[in-house]
C-alpha positions in Angstrom: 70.2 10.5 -63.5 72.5 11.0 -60.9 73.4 8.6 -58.0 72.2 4.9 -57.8 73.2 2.6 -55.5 73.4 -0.9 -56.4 71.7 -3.8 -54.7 74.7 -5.8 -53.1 74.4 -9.6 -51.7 76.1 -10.7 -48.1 75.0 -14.3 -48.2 76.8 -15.7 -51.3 80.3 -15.4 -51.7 80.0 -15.3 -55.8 77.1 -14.2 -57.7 77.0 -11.6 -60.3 73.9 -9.4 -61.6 72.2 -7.1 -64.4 72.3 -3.4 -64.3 71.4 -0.7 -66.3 73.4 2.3 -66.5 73.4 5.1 -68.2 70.6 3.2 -71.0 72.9 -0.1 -71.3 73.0 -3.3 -69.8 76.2 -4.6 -67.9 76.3 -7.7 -65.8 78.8 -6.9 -62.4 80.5 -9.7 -60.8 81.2 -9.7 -57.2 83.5 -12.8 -55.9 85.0 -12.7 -52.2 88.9 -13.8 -52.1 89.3 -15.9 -49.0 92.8 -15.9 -49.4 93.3 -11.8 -49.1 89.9 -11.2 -47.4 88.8 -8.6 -49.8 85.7 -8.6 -52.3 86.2 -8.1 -56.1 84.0 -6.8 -58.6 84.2 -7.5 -62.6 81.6 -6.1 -65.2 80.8 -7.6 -68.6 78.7 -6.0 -71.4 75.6 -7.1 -72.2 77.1 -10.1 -74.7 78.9 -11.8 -71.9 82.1 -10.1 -72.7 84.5 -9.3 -69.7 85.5 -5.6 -69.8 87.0 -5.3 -66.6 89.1 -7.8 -65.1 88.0 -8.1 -61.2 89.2 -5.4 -59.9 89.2 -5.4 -55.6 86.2 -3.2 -54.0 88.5 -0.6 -51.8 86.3 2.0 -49.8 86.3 5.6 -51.2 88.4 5.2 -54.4 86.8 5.3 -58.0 87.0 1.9 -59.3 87.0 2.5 -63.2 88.1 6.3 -63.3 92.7 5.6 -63.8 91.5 2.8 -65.9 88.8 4.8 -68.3 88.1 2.6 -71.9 85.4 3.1 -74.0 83.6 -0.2 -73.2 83.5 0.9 -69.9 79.5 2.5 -68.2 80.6 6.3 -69.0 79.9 6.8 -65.1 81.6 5.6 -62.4 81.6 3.1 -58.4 82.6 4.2 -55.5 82.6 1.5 -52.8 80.8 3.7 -49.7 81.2 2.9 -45.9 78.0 3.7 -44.4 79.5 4.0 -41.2 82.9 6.4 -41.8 85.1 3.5 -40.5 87.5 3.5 -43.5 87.6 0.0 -43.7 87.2 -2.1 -46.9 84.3 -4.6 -46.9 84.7 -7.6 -45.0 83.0 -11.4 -45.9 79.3 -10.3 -44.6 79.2 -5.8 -45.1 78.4 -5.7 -48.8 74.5 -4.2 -49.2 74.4 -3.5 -45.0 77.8 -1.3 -44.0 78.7 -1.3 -47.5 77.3 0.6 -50.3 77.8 0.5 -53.8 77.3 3.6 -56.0 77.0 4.2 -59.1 77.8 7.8 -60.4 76.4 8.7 -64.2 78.0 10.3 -66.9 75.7 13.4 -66.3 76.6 12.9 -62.4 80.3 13.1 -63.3 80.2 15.8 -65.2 77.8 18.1 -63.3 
C-alpha cells in the first residue's frame, strides 16, 4: 500500500524486470536512447504482452495518468529527482539521482 520505489539499474543500458503492483505481475522495460539522451520505460503484462509502448522517463510528470487503459497497473510512476535539479535522467542517474515510484491505486485515490 502506498508508495514503492522501484529498483532501477545504471550499469546496463537495456534490461527490463518483474514487479508486482497492486497483486499483479508486470515486466517494465528500461532502454537508454543514445541518439536523444533520454531513458525510456515500457511495461508488459505478465504474458509478455506490450501494454505500453516505451514511453520517455521525464522527471516529475505521471507517466501512465493522460494515457489511462485498463491493462494498465491501476497506480501510477513518477520519475523522482532526488536532488531537486529538474533535470531528466542522464546515461548513469537511474537508481542513484533518480528514483522511480510507484504510486497504488489506494495511494491515488487517498
Amino acid at each position: 500500500m502506498g508508495l514503492h520505489t522501484i529498483p532501477l539499474r545504471s550499469d546496463l543500458e537495456n534490461y527490463s524486470l518483474d514487479v508486482s503492483l497492486d497483486g499483479a505481475t508486470y515486466t517494465l522495460g528500461f532502454r537508454w536512447n543514445r541518439r536523444d539522451l533520454s531513458w525510456w520505460m515500457s511495461i508488459a503484462d505478465s504474458s509478455g504482452n506490450e501494454i505500453l509502448a516505451p514511453r520517455k522517463m521525464v522527471v516529475d510528470w505521471p507517466l501512465l495518468s493522460r494515457l489511462r487503459k485498463s491493462t494498465f497497473p491501476p497506480g501510477d510512476f513518477i520519475v523522482l529527482d532526488t536532488a531537486n535539479l529538474g533535470l531528466n535522467p542522464g546515461r548513469d542517474e537511474l537508481g542513484k539521482r533518480i528514483q522511480l515510484i510507484y504510486a497504488d491505486k489506494e495511494e491515488l485515490e487517498g
